[in-house]
Phi, psi and omega in degrees: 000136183272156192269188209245149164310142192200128182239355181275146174258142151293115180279157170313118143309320202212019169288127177079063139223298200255353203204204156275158166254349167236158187307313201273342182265294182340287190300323159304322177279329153280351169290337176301312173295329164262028163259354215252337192273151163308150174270112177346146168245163207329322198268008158296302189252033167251027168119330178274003206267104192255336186203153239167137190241116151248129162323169209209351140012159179285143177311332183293324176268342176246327196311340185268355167285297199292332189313291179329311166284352206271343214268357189273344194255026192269312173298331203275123196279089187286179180254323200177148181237102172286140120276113167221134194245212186247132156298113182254355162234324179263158176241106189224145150261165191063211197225122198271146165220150168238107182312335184330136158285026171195172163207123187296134119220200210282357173274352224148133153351180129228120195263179179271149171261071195308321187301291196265013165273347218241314189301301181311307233271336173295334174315168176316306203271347197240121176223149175299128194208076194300324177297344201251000166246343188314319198246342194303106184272012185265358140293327167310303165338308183253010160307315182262021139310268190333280184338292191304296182294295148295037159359291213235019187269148181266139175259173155217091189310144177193143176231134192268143158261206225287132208255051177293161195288301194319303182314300164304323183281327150320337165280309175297321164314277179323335200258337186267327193283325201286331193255345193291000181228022186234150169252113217235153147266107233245138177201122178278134179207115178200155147337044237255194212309129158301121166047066201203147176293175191288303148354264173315350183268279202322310218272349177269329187273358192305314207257019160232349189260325185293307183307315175301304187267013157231044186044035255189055180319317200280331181299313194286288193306298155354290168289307165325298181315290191336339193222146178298172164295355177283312200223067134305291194323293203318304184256013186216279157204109185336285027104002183271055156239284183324302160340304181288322185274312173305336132338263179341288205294324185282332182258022172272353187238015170134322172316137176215358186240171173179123176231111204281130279192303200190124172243131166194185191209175182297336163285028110356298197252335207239312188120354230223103180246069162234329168233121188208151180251147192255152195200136165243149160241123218180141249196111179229123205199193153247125176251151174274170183277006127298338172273347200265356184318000000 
């Protein structure tokens, strides 16, 4: 289904809750968070940086995870940045993509990229689904990285619903046929283990954090087979389908490297490492074999 011509914008869902609601608290708190990241090294930013994983959190608590990936994508002229996260209110097969022409936040527009929005959406797996954004925050989290870095790069939003092996891989596919001739960003935004002591998050992200630096989507899929879907989420990432595919795509599409940026979790922020959500930052490109170490 094609997506329909639009001039209406998506409003913020979860601006001034989950993130600041004005422009001047927004940018400051992230300009705070990307003062704090190390400066990207040299083979980051020429150009090879093909896909990026962030987290999706209330800001306060994740943003200094996501800051890591985003500085890596700063320098870079992308054409356009595709996102895809996990659904946490509605249930669907395939992938919601959303026409709106614009997406609010409090910096700015972020506009629709219609050409590879109109391309995903004739695939099979990609269909239009404005309900399934309405209320959804894990592409919202990273509208504003983009908005504050990327200004004027056009987005294309996608939310995975059910998070079958057929789907992710029918996703990866469609994003390697839409992209293969664009310089395009590729960006996953999920979670790692839910409401598990700190201990336990890490010793759960080790074989995705392994999967991440040896590129290596199937290792990452693998661990997801371990558990039914409901509680994917807890132990292993909401967000692990959107993750696997964008993996897939970036090294079908050049990418030879995968690097982890940054791992922490909310007790980081809150102090409380007895329940705590786990978070990544991650990078997928041609790296020299010092950043891919």
């Amino acid at each position: 289904m094609s997506p329909t011509r639009s001039s209406d914008s998506r409003p913020a869902a979860v601006a001034g809750t989950w993130y600041p609601a004005t422009a001047g608290a927004l940018a400051r708190e992230l300009d705070g968070y990307l003062a704090s990241t190390p400066t990207p090294a040299p083979a980051m930013l020429d150009g090879s940086v093909t896909a990026i994983i962030a987290p999706h959190a209330g800001l306060m608590y994740s943003g200094a995870v996501a800051a890591h990936a985003y500085a890596v994508a700063t320098a870079i002229p992308f054409e356009l940045v595709v996102l895809v996260g996990p659904s946490h209110y509605v249930g669907f097969d395939g992938v919601a993509l959303d026409d709106h022409g614009a997406f609010e936040t409090p910096l700015g527009p972020l506009r629709l990229e219609s050409v590879c929005a109109a391309d995903l959406a004739s695939s099979a797996v990609v269909e239009v689904n404005r309900a399934a954004h309405q209320r959804e925050h894990s592409l919202e989290l990273q509208f504003p990285f983009l908005k504050h870095l990327l200004p004027d790069a056009p987005i294309v939003p996608l939310v995975m619903g059910f998070q079958t092996a057929a789907t992710i891989a029918a996703l990866a596919d469609a994003l390697v046929d839409s992209l293969a001739e664009r310089r395009a960003l590729l960006v996953a935004s999920t979670d790692l283990a839910h409401y598990v002591d700190a201990e336990r998050a890490e010793a759960l992200a080790a074989p995705v954090l392994g999967a991440v630096r040896s590129l290596d989507p199937a290792a990452w899929g693998a661990e997801l087979e371990r558990y039914p879907e409901a509680d994917r989420g807890r132990f292993v990432a909401c967000g692990g389908g959107p993750a696997v595919a964008v993996m897939d795509a970036a090294r079908r599409l050049g990418a030879t490297d995968g690097v982890v940026l940054r791992y922490g979790d909310s007790g980081d922020v809150s102090g409380d490492k007895d329940s705590v959500v786990a978070y990544l930052a991650a990078a997928f490109g041609r790296f020299s074999r010092t950043v891919a170490r």
